[in-house]
TIRO-2110 file (N, C-alpha, C; in Angstrom, 1 decimal):
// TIRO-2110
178.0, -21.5, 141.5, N, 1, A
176.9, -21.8, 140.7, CA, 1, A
177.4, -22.8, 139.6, C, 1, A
176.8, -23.9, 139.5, N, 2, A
176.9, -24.4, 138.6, CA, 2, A
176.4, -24.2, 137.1, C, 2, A
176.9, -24.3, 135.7, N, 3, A
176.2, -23.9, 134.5, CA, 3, A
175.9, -25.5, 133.7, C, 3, A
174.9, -25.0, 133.4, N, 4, A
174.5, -26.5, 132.7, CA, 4, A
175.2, -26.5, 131.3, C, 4, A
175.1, -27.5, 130.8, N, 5, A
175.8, -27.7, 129.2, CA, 5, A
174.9, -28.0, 128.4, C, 5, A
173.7, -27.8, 128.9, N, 6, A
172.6, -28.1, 127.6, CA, 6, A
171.3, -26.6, 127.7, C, 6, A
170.5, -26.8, 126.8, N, 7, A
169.3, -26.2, 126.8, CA, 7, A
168.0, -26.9, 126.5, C, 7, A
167.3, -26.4, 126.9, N, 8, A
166.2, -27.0, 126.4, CA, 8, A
165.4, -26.5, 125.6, C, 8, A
164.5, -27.0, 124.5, N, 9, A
164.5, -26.7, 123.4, CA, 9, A
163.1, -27.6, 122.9, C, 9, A
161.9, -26.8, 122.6, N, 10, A
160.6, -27.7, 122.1, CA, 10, A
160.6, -27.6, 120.9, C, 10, A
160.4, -28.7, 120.0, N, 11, A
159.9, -28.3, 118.9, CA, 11, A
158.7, -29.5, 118.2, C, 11, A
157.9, -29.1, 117.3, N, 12, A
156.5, -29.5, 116.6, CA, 12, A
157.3, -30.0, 115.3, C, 12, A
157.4, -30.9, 115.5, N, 13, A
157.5, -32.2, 113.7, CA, 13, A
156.4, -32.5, 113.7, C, 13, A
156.5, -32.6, 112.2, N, 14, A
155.4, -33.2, 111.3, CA, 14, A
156.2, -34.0, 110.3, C, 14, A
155.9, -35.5, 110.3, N, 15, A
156.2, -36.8, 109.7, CA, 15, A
155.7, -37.4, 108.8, C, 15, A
156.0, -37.8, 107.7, N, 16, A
155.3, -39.0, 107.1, CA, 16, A
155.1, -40.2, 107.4, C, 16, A
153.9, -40.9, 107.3, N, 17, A
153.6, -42.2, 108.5, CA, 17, A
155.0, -43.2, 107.6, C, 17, A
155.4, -43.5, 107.7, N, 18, A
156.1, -44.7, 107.2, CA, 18, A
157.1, -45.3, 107.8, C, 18, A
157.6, -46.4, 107.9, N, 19, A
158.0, -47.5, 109.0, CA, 19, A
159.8, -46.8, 108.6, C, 19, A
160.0, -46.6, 110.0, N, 20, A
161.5, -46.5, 110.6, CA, 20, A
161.6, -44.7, 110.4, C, 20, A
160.6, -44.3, 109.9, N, 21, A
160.6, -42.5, 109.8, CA, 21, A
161.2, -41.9, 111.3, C, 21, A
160.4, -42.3, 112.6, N, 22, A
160.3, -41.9, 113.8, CA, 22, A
161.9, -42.2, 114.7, C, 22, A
162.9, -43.2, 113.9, N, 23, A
163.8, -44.1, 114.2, CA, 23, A
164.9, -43.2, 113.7, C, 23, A
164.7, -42.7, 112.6, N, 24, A
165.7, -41.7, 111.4, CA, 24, A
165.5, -40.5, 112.0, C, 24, A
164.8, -40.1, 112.6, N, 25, A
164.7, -38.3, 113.4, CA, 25, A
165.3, -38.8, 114.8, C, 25, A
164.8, -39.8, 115.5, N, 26, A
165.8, -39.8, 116.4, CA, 26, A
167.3, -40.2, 116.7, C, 26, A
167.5, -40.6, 115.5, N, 27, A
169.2, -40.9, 115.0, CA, 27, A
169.8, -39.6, 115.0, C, 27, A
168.7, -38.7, 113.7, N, 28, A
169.8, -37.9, 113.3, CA, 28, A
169.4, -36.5, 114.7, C, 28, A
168.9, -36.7, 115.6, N, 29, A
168.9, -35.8, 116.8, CA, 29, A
169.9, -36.4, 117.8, C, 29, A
170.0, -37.3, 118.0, N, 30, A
171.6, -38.4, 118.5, CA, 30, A
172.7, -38.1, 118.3, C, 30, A
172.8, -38.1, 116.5, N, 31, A
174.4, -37.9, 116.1, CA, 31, A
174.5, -36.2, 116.3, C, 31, A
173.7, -35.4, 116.5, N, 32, A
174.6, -34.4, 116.9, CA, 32, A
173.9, -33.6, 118.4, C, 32, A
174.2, -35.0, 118.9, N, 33, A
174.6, -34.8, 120.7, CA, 33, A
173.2, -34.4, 121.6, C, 33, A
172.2, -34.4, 121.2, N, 34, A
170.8, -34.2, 121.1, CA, 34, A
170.0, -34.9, 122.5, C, 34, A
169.6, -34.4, 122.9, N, 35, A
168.6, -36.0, 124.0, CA, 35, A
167.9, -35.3, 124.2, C, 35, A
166.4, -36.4, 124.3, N, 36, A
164.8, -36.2, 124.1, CA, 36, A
164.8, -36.5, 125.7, C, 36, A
164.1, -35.6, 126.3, N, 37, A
163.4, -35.2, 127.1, CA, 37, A
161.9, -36.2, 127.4, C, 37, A
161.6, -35.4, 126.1, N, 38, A
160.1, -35.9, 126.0, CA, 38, A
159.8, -36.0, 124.3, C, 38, A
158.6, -36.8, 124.1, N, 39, A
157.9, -37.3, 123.1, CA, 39, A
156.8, -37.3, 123.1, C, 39, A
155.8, -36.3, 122.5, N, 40, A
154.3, -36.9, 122.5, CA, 40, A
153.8, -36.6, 121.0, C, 40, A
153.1, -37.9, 121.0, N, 41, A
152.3, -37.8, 119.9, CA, 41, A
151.2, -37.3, 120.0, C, 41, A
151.0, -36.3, 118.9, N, 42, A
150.1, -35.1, 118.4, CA, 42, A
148.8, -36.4, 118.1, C, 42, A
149.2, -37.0, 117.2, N, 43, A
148.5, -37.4, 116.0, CA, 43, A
147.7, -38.7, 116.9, C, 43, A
146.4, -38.9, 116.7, N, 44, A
145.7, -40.3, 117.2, CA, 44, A
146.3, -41.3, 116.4, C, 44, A
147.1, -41.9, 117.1, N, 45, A
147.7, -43.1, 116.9, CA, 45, A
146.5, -44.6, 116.7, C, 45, A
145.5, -44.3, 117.2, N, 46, A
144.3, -45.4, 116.7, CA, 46, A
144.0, -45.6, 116.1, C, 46, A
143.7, -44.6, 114.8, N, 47, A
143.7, -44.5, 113.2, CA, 47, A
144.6, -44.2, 112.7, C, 47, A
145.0, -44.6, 111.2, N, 48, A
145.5, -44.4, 110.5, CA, 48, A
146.1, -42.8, 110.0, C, 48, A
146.7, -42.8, 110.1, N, 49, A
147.2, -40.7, 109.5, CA, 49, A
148.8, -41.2, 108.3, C, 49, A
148.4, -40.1, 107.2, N, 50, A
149.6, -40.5, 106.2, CA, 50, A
150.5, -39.3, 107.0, C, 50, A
150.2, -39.0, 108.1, N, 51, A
150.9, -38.1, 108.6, CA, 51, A
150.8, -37.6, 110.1, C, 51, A
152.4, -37.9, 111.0, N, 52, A
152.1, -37.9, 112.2, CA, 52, A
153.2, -36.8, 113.0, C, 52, A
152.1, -36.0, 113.9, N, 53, A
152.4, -34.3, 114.8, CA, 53, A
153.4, -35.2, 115.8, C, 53, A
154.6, -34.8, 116.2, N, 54, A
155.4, -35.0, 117.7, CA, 54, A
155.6, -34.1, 117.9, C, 54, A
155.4, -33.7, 119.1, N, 55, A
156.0, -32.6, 120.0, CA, 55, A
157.2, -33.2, 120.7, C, 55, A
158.3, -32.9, 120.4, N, 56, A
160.0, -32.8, 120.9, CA, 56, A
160.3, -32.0, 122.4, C, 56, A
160.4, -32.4, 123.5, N, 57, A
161.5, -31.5, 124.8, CA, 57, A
162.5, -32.0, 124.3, C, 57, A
163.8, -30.7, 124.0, N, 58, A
165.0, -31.8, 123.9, CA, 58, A
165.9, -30.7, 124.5, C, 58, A
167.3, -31.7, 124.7, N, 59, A
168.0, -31.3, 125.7, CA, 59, A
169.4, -31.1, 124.5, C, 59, A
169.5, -29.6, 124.3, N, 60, A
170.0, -29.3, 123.4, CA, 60, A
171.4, -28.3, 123.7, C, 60, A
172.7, -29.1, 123.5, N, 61, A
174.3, -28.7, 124.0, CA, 61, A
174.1, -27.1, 123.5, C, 61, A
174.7, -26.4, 124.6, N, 62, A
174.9, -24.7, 124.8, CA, 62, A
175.2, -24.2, 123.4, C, 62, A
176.3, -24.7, 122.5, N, 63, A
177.2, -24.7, 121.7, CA, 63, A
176.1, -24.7, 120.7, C, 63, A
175.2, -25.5, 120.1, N, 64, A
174.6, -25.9, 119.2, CA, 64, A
173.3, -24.3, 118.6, C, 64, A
173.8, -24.3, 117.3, N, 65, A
172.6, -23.9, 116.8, CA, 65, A
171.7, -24.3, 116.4, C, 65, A
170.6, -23.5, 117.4, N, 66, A
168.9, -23.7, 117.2, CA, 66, A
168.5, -23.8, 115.5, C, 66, A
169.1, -22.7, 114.7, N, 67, A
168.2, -22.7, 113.5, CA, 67, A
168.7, -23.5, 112.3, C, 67, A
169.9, -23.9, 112.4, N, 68, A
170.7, -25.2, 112.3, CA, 68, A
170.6, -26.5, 112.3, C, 68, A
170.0, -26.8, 113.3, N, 69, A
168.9, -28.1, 113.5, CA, 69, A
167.6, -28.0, 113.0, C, 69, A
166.9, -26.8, 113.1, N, 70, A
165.6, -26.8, 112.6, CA, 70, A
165.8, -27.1, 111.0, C, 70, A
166.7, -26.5, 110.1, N, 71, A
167.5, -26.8, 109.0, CA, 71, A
168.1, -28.2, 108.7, C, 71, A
168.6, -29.0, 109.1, N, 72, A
169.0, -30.0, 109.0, CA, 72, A
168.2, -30.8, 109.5, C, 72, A
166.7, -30.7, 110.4, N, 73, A
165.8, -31.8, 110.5, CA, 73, A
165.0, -31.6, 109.2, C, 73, A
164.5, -30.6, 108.7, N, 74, A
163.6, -30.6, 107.9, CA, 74, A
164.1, -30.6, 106.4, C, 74, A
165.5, -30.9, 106.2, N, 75, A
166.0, -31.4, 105.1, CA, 75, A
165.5, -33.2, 104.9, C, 75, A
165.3, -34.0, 106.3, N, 76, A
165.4, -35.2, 106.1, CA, 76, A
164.0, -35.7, 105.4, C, 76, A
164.4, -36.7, 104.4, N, 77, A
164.0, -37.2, 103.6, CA, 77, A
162.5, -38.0, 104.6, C, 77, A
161.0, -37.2, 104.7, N, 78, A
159.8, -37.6, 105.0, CA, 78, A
159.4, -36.8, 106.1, C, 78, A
160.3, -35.4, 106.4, N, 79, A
160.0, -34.5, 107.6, CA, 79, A
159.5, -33.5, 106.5, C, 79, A
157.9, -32.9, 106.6, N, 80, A
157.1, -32.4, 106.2, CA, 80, A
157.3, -31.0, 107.1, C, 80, A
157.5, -30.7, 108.3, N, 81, A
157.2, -29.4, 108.7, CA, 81, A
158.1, -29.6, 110.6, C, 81, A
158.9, -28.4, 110.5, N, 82, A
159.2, -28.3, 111.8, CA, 82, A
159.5, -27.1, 112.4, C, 82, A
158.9, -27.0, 113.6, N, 83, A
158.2, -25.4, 114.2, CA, 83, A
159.3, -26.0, 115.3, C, 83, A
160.4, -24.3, 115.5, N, 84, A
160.3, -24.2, 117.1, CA, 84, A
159.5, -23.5, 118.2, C, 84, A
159.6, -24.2, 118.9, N, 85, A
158.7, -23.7, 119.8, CA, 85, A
158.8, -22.9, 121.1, C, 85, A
END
């Protein structure tokens, strides 16, 4: 049997609309070994919102703590709210 080296792992951000916000969450989900699955936007992108819902799949190393990341995303400077899921 093979064992995988990741998990998978959903979680609900909430963002402030502002240019390169969406760029800086997925950086700092990168630098600690992180890969997105999936991406959907919550928020109607047609209109304007001072604030935008993504739902995260991410593909998250065995080793890594869950409540650690939830912790260290929602420290970044314009991450308003982050739910795991």
């Amino acid at each position: 049997m093979v064992q995988r080296r990741s998990s998978k792992m959903d979680l609900l951000v909430t963002i402030r609309n502002t240019p390169g916000k969406i760029g800086e969450l997925c950086t700092a989900l990168s630098d600690q070994g992180i890969g997105i699955r999936n991406m959907v936007f919550l928020t109607d992108m047609q209109e304007y919102s001072d604030e935008i819902d993504i739902n995260f799949s991410l593909d998250v190393p065995r080793h890594a703590n869950h409540d650690k990341l939830v912790t260290t995303l929602s420290a970044l400077e314009g991450v308003l709210a982050v739910e795991h899921q």
